[in-house]
DODO-128846 format. One record per residue: residue number from 1; residue in one letter; x, y, z of N, C-alpha, C in turn. Coordinates in steps of 0.05 Angstrom, whole numbers. Layout:
resi; resn; n.east; n.north; n.up; ca.east; ca.north; ca.up; c.east; c.north; c.up
NUM; A; X; Y; Z; X; Y; Z; X; Y; Z
...
END
This chain:
resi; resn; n.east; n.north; n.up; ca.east; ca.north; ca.up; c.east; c.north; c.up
1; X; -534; -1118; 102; -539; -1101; 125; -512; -1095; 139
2; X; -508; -1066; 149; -482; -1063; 162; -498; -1048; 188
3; X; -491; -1049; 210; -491; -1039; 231; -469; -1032; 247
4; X; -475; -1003; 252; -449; -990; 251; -450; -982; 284
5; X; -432; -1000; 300; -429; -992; 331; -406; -967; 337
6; X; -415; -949; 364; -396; -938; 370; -369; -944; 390
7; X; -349; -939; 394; -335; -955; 393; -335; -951; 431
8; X; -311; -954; 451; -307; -948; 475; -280; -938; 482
9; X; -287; -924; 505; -257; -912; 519; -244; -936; 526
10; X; -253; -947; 537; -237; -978; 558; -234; -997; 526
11; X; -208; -1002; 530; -197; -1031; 513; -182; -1050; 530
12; X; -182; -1070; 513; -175; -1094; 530; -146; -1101; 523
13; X; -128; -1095; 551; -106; -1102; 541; -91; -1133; 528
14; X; -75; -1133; 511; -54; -1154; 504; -62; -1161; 467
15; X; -70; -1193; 471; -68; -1193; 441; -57; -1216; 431
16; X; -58; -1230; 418; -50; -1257; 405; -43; -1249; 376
17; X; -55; -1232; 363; -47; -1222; 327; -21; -1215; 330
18; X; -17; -1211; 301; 28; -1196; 299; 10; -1159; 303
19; X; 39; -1143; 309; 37; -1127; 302; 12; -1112; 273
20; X; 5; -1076; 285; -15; -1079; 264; -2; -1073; 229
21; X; -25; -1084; 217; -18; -1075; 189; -50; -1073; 176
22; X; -46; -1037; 174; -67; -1029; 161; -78; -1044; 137
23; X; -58; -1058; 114; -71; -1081; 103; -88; -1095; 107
24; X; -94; -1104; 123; -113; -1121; 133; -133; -1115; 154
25; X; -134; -1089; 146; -154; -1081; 154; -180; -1079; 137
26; X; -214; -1077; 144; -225; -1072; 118; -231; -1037; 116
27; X; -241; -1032; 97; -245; -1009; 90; -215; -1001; 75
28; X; -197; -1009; 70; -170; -1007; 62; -162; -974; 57
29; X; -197; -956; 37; -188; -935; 19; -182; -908; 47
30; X; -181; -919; 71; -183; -903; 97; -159; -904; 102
31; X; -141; -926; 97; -108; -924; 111; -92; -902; 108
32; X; -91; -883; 90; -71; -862; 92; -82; -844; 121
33; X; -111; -831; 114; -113; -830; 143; -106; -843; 165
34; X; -108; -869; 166; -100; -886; 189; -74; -873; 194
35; X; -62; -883; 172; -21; -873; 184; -22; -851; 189
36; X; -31; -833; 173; -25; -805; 192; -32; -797; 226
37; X; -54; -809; 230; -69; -815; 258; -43; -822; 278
38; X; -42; -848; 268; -25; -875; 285; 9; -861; 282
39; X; 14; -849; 269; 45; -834; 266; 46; -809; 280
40; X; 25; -792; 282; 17; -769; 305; 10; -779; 327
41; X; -5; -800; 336; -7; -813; 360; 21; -817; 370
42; X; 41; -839; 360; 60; -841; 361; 81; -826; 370
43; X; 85; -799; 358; 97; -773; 363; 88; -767; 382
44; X; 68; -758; 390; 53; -745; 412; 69; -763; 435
45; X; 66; -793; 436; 69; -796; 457; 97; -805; 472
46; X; 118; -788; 453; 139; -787; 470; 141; -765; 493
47; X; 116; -747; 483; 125; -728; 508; 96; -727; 521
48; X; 105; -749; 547; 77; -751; 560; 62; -731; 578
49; X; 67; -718; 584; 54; -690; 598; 31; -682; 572
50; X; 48; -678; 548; 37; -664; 524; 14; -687; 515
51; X; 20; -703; 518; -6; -725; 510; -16; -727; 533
52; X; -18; -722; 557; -33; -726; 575; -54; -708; 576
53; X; -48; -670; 568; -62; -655; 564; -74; -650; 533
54; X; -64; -662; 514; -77; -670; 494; -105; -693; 485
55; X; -99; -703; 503; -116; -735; 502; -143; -730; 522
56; X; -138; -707; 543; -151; -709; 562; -157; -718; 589
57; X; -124; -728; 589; -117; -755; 611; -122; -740; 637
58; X; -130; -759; 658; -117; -753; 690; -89; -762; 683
59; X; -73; -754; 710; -46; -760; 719; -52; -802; 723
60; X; -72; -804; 731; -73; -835; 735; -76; -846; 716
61; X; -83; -830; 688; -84; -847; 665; -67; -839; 644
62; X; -42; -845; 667; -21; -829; 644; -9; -859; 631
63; X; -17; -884; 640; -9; -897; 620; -20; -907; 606
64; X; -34; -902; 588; -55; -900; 568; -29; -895; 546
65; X; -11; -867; 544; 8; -856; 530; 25; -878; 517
66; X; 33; -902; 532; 44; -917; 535; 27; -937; 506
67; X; 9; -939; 514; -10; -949; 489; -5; -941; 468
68; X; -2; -913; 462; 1; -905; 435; 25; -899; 425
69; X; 44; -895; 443; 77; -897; 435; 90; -925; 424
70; X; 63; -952; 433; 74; -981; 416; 52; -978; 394
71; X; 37; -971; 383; 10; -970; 372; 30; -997; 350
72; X; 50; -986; 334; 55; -1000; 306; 76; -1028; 312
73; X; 80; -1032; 341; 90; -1059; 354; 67; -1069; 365
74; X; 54; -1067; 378; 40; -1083; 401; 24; -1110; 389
75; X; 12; -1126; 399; -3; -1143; 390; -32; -1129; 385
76; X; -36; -1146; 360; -65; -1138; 362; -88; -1164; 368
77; X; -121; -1153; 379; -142; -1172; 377; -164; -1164; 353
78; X; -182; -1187; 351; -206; -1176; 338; -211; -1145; 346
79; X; -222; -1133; 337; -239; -1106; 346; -264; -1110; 368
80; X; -282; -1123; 357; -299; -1126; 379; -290; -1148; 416
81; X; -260; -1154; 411; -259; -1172; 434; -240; -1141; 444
82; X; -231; -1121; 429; -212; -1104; 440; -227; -1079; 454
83; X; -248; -1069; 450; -268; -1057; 457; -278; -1076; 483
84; X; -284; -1061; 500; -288; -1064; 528; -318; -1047; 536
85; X; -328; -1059; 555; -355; -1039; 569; -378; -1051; 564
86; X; -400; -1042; 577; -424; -1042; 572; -438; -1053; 546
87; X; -431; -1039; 535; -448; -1048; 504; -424; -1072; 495
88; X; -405; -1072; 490; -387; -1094; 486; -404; -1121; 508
89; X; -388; -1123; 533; -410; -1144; 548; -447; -1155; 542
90; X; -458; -1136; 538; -481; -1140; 528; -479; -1162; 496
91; X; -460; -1152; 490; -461; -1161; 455; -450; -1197; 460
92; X; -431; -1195; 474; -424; -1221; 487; -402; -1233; 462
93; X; -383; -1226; 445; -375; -1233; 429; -363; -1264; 427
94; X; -352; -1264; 470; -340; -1286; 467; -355; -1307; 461
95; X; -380; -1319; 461; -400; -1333; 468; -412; -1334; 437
96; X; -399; -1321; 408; -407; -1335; 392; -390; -1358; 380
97; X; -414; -1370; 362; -402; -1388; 346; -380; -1382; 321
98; X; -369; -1393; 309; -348; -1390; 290; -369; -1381; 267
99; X; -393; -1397; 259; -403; -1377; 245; -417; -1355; 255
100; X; -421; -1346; 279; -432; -1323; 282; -411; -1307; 288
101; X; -388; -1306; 297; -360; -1292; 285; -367; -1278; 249
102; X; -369; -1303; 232; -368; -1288; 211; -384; -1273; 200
103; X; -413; -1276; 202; -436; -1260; 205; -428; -1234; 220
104; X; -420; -1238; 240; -413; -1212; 250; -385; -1190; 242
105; X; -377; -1206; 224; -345; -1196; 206; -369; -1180; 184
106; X; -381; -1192; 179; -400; -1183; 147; -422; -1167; 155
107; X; -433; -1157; 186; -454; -1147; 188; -446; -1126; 209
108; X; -425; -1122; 225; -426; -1109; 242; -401; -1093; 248
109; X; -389; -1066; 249; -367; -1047; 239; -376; -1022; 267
110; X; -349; -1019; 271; -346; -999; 303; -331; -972; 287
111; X; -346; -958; 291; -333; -923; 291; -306; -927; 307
112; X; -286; -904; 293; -262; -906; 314; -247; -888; 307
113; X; -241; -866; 338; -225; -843; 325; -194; -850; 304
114; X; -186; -872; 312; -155; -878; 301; -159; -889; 272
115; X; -179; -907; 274; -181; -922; 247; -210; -913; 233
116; X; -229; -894; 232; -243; -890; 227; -268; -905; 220
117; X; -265; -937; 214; -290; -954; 222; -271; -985; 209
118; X; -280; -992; 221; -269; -1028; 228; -291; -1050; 223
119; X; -291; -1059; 215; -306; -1086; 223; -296; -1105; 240
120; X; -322; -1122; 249; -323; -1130; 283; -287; -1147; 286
121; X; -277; -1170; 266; -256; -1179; 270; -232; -1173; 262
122; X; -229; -1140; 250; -211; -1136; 238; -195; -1124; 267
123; X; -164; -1139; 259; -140; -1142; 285; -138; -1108; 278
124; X; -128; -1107; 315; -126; -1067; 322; -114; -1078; 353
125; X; -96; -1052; 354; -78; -1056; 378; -104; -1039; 394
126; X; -85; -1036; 421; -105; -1023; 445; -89; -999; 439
127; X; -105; -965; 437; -100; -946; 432; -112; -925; 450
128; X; -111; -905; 449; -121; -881; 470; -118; -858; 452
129; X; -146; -852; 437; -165; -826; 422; -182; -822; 416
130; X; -196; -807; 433; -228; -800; 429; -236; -780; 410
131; X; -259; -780; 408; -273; -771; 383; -272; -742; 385
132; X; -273; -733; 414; -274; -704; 415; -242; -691; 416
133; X; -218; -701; 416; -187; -700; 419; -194; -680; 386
134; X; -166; -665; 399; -152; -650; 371; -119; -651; 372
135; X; -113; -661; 353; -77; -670; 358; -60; -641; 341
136; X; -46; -640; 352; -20; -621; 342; -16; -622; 313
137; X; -20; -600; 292; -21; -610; 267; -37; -611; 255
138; X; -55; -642; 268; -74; -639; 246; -106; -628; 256
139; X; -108; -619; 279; -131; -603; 279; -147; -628; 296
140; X; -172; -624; 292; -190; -649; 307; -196; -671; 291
141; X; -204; -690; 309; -197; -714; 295; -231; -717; 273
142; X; -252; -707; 284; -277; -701; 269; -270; -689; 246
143; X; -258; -664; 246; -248; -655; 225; -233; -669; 205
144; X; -221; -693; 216; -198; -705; 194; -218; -725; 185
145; X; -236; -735; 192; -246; -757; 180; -274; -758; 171
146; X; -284; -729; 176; -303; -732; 164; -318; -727; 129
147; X; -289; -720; 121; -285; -711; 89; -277; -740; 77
148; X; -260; -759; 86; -249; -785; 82; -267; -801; 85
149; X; -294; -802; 115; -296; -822; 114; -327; -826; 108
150; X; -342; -800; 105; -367; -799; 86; -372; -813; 67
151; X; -354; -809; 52; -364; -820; 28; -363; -852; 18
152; X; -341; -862; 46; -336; -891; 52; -359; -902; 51
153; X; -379; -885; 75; -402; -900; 84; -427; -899; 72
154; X; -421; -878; 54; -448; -868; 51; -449; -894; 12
155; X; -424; -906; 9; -424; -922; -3; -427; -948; -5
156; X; -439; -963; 26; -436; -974; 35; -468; -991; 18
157; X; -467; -1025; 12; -484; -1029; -7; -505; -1035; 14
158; X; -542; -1045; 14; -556; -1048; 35; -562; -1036; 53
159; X; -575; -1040; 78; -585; -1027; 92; -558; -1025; 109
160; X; -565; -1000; 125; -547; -995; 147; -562; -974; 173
161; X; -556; -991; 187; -565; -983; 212; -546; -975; 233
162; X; -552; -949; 245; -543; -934; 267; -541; -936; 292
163; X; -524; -950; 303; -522; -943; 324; -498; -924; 348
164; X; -486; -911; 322; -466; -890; 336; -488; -870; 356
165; X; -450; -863; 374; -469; -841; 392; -456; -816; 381
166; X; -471; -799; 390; -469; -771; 383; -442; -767; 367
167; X; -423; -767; 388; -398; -754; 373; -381; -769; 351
168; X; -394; -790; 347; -375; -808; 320; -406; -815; 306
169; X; -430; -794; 307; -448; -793; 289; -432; -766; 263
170; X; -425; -748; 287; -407; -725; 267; -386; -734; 256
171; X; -377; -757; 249; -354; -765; 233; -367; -764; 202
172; X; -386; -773; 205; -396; -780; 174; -426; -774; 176
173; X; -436; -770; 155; -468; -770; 156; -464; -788; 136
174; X; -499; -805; 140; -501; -823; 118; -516; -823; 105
175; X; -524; -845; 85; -547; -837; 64; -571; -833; 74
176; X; -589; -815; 75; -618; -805; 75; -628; -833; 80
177; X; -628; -861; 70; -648; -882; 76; -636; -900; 99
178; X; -606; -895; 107; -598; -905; 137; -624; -902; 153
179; X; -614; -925; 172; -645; -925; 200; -613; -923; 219
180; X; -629; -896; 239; -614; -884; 264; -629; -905; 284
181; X; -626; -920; 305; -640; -927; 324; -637; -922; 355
182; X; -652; -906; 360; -645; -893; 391; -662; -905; 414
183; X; -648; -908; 438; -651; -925; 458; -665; -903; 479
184; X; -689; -911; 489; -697; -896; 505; -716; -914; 537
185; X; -715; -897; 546; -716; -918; 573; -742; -901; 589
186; X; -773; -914; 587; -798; -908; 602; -801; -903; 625
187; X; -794; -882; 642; -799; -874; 664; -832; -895; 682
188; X; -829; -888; 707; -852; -897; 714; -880; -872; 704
189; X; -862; -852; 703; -889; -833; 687; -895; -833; 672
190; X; -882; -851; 655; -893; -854; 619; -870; -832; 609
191; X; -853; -823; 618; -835; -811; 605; -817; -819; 592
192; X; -802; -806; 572; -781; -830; 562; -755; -811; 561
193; X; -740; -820; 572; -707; -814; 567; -686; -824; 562
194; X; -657; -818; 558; -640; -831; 549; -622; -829; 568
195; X; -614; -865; 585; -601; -864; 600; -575; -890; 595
196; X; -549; -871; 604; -526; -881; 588; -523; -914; 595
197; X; -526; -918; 612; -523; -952; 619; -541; -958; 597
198; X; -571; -965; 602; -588; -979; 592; -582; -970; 559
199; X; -576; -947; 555; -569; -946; 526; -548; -962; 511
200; X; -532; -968; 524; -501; -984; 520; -508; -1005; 517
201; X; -524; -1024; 540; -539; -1051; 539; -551; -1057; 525
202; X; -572; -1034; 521; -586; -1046; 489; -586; -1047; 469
203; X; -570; -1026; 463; -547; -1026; 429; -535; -1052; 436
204; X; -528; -1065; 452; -509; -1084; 452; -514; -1107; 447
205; X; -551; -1115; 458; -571; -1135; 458; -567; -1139; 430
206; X; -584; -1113; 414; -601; -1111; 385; -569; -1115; 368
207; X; -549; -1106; 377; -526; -1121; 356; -523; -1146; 349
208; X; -528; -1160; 373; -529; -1186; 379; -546; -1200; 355
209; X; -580; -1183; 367; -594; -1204; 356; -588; -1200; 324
210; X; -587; -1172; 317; -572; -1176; 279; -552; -1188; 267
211; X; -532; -1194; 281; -515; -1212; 276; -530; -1241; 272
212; X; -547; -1256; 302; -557; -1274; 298; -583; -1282; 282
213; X; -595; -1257; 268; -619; -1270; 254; -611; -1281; 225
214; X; -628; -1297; 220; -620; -1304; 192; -638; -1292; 164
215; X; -658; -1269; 182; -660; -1255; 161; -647; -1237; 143
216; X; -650; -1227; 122; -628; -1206; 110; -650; -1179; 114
217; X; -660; -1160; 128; -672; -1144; 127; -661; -1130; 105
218; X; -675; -1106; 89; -666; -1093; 71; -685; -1066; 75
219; X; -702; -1061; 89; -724; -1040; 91; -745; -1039; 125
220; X; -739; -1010; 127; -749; -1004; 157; -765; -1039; 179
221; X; -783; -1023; 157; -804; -1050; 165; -800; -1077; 168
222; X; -773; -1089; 152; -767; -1112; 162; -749; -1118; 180
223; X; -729; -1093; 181; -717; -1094; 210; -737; -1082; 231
224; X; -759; -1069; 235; -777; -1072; 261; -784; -1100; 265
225; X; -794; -1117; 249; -797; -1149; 253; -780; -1158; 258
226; X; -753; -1157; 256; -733; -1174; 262; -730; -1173; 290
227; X; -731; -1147; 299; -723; -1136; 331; -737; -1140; 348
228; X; -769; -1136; 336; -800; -1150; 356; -794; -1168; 349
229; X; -797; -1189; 337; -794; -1224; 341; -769; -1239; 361
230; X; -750; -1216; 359; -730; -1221; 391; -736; -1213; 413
231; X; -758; -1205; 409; -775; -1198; 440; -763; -1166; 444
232; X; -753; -1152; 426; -752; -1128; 445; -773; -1109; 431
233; X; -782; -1087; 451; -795; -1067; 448; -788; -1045; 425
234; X; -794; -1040; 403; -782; -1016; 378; -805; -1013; 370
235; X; -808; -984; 368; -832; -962; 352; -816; -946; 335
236; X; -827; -951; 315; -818; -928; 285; -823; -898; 291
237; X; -818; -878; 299; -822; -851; 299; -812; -842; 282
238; X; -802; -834; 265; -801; -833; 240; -791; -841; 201
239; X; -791; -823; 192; -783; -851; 162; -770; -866; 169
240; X; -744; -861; 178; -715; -869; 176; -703; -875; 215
241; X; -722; -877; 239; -723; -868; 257; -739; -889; 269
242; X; -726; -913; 282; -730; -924; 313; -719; -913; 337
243; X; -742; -923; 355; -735; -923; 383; -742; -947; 391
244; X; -717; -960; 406; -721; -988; 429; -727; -974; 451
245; X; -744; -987; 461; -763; -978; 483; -755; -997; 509
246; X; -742; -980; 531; -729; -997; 547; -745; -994; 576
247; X; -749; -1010; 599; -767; -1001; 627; -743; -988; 653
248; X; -744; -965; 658; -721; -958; 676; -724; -967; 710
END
């Protein structure tokens, strides 16, 4: 089973790893994209005005630029301790065990405009590029990786489950028997909507509990049991199509 999280704007600065090396990264057949990414990042951010209006920045988040002008010095962390926010906190990485570290190296992989998908402990500096950015050259970054990194995933062996959001869902489409699982939150009127907190939190819960079960789901139906027996609320709406059912 792979479960595929989306990644966050906020990273956590510093780092204990050496410098990065796309080697050791997984997904390996993605690195030439990587360098081209991380070497236009690079460029860009000697001229910070131009990356500031490239990236999308405020003036207050002009040192972000600074991030990606060390991208190929800086220290790196795990991925999931470098990712910051809502759904990160929910997931609680610090708080596992050494083997649920590795369970979660083997079960759990973050979309990412720079590196195009990671798994949870593979070392990554702190960077600044979002999914919707278009860099000088090479056009948008959807555009660059969605020819590269399709066929990555859609190769991917076992079940795989969704939990990207929208805009690093357009990086790749996956195979027809992927389960999408969308977070929706019950009004007091019985209505149901999608609201960004509670959606972050509970992608972040249900990561959790897949990492921690010791079942191997392989088919819809056994990941709905996996997710009700952790106490949370999921209805099948269609083949390939949960909803966690959250109380607003």
């Amino acid at each position: 089973m792979l479960v595929l999280l989306p990644p966050s704007e906020t990273k956590a600065d510093g780092g204990r790893g050496g410098p990065l090396d796309l080697d050791g990264l997984s997904f390996p057949e993605l690195n030439p994209a990587r360098a081209k990414l991380a070497d236009a990042l690079v460029a860009l951010a000697a001229d910070v005005p131009a990356s500031v209006a490239v990236l999308g920045l405020t003036e207050r988040q002009a040192g972000e630029v600074a991030r990606n002008a060390q991208l190929w010095t800086s220290p790196t962390m795990p991925a999931l301790r470098r990712y910051t926010g809502v759904l990160y906190d929910a997931l609680d990485v610090k708080s596992f065990t050494r083997a649920g570290l590795a369970k979660a190296h083997r079960r759990l992989a973050v979309t990412s405009s720079l590196f195009g998908v990671v798994s949870a402990t593979d070392p990554i500096p702190a960077y600044r590029l979002s999914g919707g950015n278009s860099l000088p050259a090479l056009g948008t970054v959807r555009g660059l990786w969605k020819p590269v990194l399709e066929p990555v995933l859609q190769g991917v062996e076992g079940l795989v489950v969704d939990l990207r959001s929208g805009t690093y869902s357009a990086f790749a489409n996956l195979r027809p028997d992927a389960v999408t699982v969308r977070v929706v939150t019950e009004t007091a009127r019985g209505e149901r909507v999608t609201v960004s907190h509670f959606n972050k939190a509970h992608k972040g819960r249900l990561a959790r509990v897949l990492v921690e079960t010791r079942a191997e789901p392989s088919t819809v139906d056994q990941l709905t049991k996996v997710i009700t027996k952790a106490g949370l609320v999921v209805e099948r709406t269609g083949e390939h199509v949960l909803e966690l059912v959250t109380e607003g």
